[in-house]
N, C-alpha and C positions, 0 to 999 in steps of 0.2 A: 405496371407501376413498380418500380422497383423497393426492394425491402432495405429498412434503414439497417446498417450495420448497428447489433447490441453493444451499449458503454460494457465494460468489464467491472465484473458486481463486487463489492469491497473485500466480496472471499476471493475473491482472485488475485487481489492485490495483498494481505494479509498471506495466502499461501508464498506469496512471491516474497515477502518479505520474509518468513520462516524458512524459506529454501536459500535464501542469502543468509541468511545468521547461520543454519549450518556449513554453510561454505568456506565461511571462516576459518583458519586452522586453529586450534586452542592455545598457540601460544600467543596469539594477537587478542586474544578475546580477554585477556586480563588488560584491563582498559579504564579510563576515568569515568567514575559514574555521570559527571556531566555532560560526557560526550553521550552518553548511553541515556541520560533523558533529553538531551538534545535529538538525537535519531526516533528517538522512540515518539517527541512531536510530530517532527516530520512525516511520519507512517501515521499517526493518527490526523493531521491534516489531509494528507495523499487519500486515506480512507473518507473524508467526509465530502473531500474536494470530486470525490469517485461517485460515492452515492448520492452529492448533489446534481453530478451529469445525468446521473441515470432517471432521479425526479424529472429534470427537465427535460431528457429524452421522454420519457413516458406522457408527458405533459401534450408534447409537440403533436 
């Protein structure tokens, strides 16, 4: 029987977003704070949208 491939757990996705923000050079990081809660939903959607797979992986 073969084994299900593991969703990637929302610290995966949280390190991956911390390794993009310093990738950024610092002169680009002075930026509008609504772009910056605009992104920042996003990554916390990406995070819930992550640990909801991984419920219904575990579920299955």
């Amino acid at each position: 029987m073969p084994r299900k491939k593991p969703a990637p757990s929302a610290n995966v996705v949280s390190i991956a977003a911390a390794r993009l923000a310093r990738s950024i050079p610092k002169e680009e990081k002075e930026c509008d704070p609504f772009d910056v809660m605009e992104t920042m939903i996003e990554m916390y959607y990406v995070t819930l949208n992550t640990q909801l797979n991984i419920l219904r992986t575990e579920r299955k």
